[in-house]
C-alpha positions in Angstrom: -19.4 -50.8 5.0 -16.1 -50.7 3.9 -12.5 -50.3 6.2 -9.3 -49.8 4.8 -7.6 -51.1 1.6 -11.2 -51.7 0.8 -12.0 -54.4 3.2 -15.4 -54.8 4.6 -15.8 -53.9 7.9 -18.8 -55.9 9.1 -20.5 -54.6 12.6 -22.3 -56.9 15.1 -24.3 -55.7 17.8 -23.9 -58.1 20.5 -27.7 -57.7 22.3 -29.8 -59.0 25.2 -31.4 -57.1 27.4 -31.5 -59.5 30.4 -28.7 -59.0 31.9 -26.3 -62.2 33.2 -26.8 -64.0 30.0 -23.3 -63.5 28.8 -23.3 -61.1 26.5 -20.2 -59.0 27.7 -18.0 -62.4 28.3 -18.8 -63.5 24.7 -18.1 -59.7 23.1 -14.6 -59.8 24.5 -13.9 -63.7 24.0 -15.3 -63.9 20.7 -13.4 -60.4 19.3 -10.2 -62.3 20.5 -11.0 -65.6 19.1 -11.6 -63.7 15.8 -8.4 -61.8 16.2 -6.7 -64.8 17.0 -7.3 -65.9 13.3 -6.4 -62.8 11.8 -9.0 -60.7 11.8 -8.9 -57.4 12.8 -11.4 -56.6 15.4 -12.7 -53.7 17.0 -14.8 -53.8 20.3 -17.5 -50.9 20.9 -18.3 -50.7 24.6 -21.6 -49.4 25.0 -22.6 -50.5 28.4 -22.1 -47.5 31.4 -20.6 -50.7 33.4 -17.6 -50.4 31.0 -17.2 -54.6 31.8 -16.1 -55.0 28.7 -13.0 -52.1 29.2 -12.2 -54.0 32.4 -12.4 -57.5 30.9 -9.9 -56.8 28.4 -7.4 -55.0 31.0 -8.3 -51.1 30.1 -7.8 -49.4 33.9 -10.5 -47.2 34.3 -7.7 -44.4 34.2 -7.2 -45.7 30.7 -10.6 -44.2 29.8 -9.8 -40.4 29.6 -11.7 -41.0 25.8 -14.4 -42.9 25.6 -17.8 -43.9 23.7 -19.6 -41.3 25.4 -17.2 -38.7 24.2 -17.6 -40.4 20.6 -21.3 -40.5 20.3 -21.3 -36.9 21.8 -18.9 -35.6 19.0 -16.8 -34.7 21.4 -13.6 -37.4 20.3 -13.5 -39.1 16.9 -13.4 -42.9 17.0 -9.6 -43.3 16.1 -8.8 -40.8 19.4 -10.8 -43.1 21.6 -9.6 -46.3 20.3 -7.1 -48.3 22.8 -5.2 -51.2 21.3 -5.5 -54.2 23.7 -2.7 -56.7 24.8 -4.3 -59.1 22.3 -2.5 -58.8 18.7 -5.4 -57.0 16.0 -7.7 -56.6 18.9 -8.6 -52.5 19.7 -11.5 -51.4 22.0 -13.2 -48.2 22.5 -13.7 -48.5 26.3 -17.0 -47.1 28.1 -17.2 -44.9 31.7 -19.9 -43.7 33.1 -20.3 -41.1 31.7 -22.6 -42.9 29.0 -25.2 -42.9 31.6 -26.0 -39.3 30.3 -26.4 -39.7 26.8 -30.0 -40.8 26.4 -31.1 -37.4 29.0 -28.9 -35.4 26.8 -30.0 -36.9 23.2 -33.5 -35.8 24.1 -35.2 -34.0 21.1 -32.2 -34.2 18.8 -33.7 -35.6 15.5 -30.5 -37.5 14.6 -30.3 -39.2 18.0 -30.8 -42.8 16.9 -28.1 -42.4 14.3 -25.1 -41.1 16.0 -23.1 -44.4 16.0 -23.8 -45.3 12.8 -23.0 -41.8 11.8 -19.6 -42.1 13.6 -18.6 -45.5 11.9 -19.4 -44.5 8.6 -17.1 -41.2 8.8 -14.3 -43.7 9.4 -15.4 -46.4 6.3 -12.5 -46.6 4.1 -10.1 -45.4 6.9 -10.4 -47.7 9.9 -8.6 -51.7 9.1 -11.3 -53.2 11.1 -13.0 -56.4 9.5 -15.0 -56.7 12.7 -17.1 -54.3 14.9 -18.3 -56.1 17.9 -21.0 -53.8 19.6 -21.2 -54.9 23.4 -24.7 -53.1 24.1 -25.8 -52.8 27.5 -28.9 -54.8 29.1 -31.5 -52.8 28.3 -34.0 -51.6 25.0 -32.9 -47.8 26.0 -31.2 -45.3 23.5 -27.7 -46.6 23.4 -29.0 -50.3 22.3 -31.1 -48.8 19.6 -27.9 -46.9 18.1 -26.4 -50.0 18.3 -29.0 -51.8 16.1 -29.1 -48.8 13.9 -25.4 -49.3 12.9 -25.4 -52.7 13.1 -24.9 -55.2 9.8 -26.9 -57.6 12.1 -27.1 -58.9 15.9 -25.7 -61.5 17.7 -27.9 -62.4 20.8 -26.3 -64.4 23.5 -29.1 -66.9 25.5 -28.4 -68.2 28.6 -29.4 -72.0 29.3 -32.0 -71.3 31.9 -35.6 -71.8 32.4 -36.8 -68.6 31.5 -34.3 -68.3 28.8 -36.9 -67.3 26.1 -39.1 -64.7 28.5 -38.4 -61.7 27.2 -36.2 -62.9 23.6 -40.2 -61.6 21.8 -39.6 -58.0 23.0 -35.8 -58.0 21.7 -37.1 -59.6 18.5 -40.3 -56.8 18.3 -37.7 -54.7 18.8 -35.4 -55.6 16.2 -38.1 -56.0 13.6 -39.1 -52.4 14.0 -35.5 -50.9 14.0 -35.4 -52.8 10.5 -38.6 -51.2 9.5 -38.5 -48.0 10.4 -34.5 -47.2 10.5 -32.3 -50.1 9.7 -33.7 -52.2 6.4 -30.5 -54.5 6.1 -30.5 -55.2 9.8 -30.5 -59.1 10.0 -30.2 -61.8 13.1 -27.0 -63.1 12.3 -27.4 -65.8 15.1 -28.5 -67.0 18.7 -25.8 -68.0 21.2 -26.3 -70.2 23.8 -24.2 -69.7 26.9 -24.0 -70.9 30.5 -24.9 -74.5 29.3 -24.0 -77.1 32.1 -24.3 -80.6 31.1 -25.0 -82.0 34.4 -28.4 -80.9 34.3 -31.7 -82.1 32.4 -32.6 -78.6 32.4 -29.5 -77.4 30.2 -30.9 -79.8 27.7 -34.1 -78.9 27.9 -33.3 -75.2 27.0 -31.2 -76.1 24.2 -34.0 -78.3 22.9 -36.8 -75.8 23.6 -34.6 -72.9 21.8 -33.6 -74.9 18.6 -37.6 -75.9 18.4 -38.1 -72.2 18.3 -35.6 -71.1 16.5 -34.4 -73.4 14.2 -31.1 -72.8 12.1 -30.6 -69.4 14.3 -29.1 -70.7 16.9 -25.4 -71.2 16.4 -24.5 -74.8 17.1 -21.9 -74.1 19.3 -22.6 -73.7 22.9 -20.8 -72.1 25.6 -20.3 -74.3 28.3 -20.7 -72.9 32.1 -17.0 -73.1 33.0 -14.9 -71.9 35.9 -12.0 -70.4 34.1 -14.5 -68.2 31.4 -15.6 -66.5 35.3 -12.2 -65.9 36.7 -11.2 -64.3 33.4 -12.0 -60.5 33.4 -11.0 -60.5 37.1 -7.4 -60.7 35.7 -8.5 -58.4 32.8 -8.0 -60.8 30.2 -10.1 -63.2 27.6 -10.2 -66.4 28.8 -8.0 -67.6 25.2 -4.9 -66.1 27.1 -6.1 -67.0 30.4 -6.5 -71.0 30.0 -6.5 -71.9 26.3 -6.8 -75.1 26.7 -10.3 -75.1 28.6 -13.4 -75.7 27.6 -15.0 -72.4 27.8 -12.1 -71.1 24.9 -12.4 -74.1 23.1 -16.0 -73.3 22.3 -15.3 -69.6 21.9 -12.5 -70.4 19.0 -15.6 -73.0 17.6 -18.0 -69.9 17.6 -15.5 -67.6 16.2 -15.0 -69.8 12.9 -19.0 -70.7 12.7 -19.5 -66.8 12.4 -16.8 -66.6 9.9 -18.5 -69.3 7.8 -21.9 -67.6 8.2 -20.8 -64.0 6.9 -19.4 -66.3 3.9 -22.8 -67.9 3.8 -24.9 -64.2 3.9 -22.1 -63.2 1.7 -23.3 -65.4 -1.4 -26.5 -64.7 -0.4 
């Protein structure tokens, strides 16, 4: 897809349907560490939660436009956008609301297509060069609009023991999206978060997931770390939080090993 001044805009679908894995921490931390380079970066939140809104400082009075009002038709994408206080960083925040699309959707034939619909009215208007899709934990209608836009899916894994219980279903899942409504839909990479280095089990999981999944799995790793969890209580990334800790050390590392992978699927 293409943004303005012909740039690609490249969407990621950020996806896991256990919940507490760190998919909404790495959406918003990620999107700034990319921003934070010069990219210009657009976050999609599609969880009812809204986490993602709160986490980069968007009061819930803020929200008078949001993805439910987008994916309804109701608001076009550039109404609902909200610029955040982090330079080339814009978010379309979620409410509750979103709760009622999948009851609503029922028996409309274009249902599964409505976000992709909405970002392709705005292809060679909107200056984003990434769309970071915060999708909510679950395989319900909102996540498969997600996927259905997406140029591929970043899956965040937490470092626990069952950290590859239910990772078949999202896979089953994404291979039949790419069958039956998204062909170019690819994994662009596996994320593995929560990792504390004090225990054999943290090790274990990383060893057990690279086994598995080979050259998938990113090799940065997100380390459990205070400051990343105190973060969205003060309605900021952690990168202006505490720079200097681990937690956005390794999200600036991730941010420039998914740069050098869309160069890689770029050649490809």
């Amino acid at each position: 897809m293409i943004g303005a001044a012909g740039t690609p805009m490249r969407v990621l679908a950020l996806a896991n349907q256990k919940g507490g894995v760190g998919k909404t921490t790495t959406a918003i931390n990620l999107g700034t560490a990319l921003a934070a380079v010069g990219e210009r970066v657009l976050i999609l939140d599609l969880d009812p939660q809204g986490n993602a809104s709160t986490g980069l400082g968007i009061d819930e009075r803020s929200r008078s436009v949001s993805t439910y009002d987008v994916l309804s038709g109701k608001a076009t994408l550039a109404e609902a956008k909200i610029a955040t206080n982090v330079p080339r960083l814009s978010i379309v925040p979620a409410t509750i609301d979103l709760i009622a699309f999948e009851r609503e959707s029922t028996g409309a034939g274009s249902r599964h297509y409505r976000l992709r619909d909405v970002l392709a009215a705005v292809a060679g208007t909107d200056d984003s060069t990434y769309v970071l899709i915060d999708c909510p934990p679950s395989l319900n209608l909102l996540t498969v609009n997600a996927l259905v836009a997406a140029d591929a899916v970043l899956v965040p894994l937490q470092c626990e023991f069952f950290a590859l219980e239910g990772l078949a279903q999202l896979m089953r899942t994404i291979e039949e999206i790419r069958s039956k409504l998204n062909p170019k839909l690819t994994i662009h990479g596996v994320v593995l978060t929560m990792y504390d280095q004090r225990t054999a089990l943290s090790d274990q999981v990383v060893d057990d997931v690279r086994r598995v999944l080979g050259d998938k799995v990113y090799a940065t790793i997100i380390p459990r770390n205070v400051r990343v969890a105190e973060s969205p209580s003060a309605g900021k990334p952690v990168l202006l939080y505490d720079y200097r800790c681990s937690g956005s050390q390794a999200y600036i590392q991730l941010a420039s090993e998914v740069i050098e992978r869309e160069r890689r699927m770029r050649v490809a």
